[in-house]
N, C-alpha and C positions, 0 to 999 in steps of 0.2 A: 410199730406198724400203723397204731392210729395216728401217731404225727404224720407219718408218712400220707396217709389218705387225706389227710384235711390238708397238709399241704398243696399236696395233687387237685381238690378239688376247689381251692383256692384260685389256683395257677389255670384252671380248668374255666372258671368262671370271670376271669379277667382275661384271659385270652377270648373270649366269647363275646363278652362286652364289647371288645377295643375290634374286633372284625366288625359288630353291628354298629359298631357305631362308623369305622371305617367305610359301610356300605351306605351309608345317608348325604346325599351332596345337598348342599342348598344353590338355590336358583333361585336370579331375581324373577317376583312375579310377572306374567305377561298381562293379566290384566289391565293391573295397574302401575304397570314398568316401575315398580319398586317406592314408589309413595305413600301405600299403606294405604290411601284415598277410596273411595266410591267415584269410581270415576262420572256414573249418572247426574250427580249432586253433586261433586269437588268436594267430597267431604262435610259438607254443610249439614244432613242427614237430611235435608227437607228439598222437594223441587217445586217449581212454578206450573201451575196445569191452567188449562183454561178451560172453561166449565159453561155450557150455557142453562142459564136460569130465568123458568117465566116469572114474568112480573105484570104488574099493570100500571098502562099511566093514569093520567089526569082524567083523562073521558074513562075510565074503566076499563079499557080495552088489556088484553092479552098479549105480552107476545117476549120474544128470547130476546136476554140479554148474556153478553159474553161478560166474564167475570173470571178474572186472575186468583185465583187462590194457592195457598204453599198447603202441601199434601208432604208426610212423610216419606222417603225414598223407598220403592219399594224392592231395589237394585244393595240394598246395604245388609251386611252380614247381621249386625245385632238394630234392631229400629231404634233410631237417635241419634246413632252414635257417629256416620258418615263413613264406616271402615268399608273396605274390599271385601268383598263375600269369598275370593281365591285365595287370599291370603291371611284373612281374619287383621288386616291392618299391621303384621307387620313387613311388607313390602319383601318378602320372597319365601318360595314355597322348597318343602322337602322333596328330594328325588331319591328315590331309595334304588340302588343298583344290583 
């Protein structure tokens, strides 16, 4: 009777598995239509912003300057790294049914 129950809850717990796992589809990301990428950045982790900054000239005077600077993406799942935040970078997500 005990082989009999461990068999049964063997058979019980792989039939279980093999439906959940049955019920999981994958789908390519819509974010990033399956590249894994940040699309903000292309993957680079970093973007271009432009930034104005006082400064002064020659006579002392005041006044703004535009100034290019690379700022971390703030569109990127882990900072650095350039991945999809939808998809954690690997270019499609779970759909569970």
């Amino acid at each position: 009777m005990k082989k009999f129950l461990a068999v049964l809850t063997v058979l019980l717990f792989t039939f279980t598995a093999v439906t959940a796992l049955a019920a999981i589809q994958w789908r390519t990301c819509t974010k990033c239509h399956g590249t894994g990428k940040c699309q903000k950045c292309g993957g680079t982790a970093y973007v271009t912003v432009w930034r104005f900054v006082k400064e002064r000239d020659k006579d002392g005077k005041k006044h703004m300057v535009k100034v290019r600077r690379r700022e971390s993406c703030p569109e990127c799942q882990f900072k650095g790294r350039g991945k999809c935040s939808n998809c954690k970078g690997t270019g499609r997500v779970e759909v569970r049914i």
